[in-house]
C-alpha positions as CSV (number, residue, x, y, z in Angstrom):
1,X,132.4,80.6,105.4
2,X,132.6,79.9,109.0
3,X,130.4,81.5,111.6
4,X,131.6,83.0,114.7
5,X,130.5,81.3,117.9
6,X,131.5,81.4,121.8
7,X,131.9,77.6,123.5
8,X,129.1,79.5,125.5
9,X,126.7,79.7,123.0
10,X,127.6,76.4,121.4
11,X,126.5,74.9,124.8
12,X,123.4,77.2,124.5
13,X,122.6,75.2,120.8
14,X,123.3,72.0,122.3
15,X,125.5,71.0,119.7
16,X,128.7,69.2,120.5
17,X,133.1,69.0,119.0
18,X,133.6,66.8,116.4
19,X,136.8,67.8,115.3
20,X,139.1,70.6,114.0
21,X,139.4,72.4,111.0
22,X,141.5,74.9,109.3
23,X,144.9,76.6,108.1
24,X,145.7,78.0,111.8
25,X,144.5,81.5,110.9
26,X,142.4,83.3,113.3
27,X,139.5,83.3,110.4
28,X,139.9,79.8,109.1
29,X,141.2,78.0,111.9
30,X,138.2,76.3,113.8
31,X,136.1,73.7,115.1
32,X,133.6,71.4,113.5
33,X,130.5,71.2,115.8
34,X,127.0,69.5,115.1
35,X,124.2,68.2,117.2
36,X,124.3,65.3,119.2
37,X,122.1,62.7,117.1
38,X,124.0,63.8,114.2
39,X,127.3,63.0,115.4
40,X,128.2,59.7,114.0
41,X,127.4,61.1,110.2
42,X,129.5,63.8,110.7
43,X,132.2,62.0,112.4
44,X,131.9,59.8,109.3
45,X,132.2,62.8,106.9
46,X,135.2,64.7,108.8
47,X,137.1,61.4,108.7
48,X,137.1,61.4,105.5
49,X,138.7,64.1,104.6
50,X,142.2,63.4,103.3
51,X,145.0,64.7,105.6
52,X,145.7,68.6,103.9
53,X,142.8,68.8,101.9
54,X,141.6,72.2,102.2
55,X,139.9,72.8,98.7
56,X,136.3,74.6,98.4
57,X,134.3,71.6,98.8
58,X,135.8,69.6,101.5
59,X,133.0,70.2,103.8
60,X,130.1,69.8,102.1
61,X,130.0,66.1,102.8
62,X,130.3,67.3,106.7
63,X,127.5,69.9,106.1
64,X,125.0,67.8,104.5
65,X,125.5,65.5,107.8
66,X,124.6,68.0,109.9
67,X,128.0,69.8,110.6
68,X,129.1,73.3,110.6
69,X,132.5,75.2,110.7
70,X,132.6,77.5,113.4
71,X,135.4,80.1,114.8
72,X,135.7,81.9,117.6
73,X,135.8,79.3,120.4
């Protein structure tokens, strides 16, 4: 599940955009964000993914790097 966040309070975490994520819905289109020094891993990981996969899992790899799905921006 995503978490809601303003580009406001992203800025206010420090973290940074690594990519997009999501169907286009309001509640599961978003953003991948993560911290700075953990930007390469996560860049890694959300390359990864295969073009239309959208299953349960196909952001843990992202998470364990350090991402997070976020909404709201």
């Amino acid at each position: 599940m995503a978490r809601e966040i303003s580009r406001s309070q992203m800025k206010a975490e420090g973290k940074v955009i690594v990519g997009e994520f999501g169907l286009g819905t309001a509640s599961t289109s978003g953003h991948i964000i993560c911290r700075p020094e953990d930007r390469p891993a996560v860049l890694a990981a959300y390359d990864a993914i295969r073009e239309g996969d959208l299953g349960p899992d196909v952001l843990s790899d992202v998470i364990a790097a350090g991402g997070e799905h976020v909404v709201g921006m």
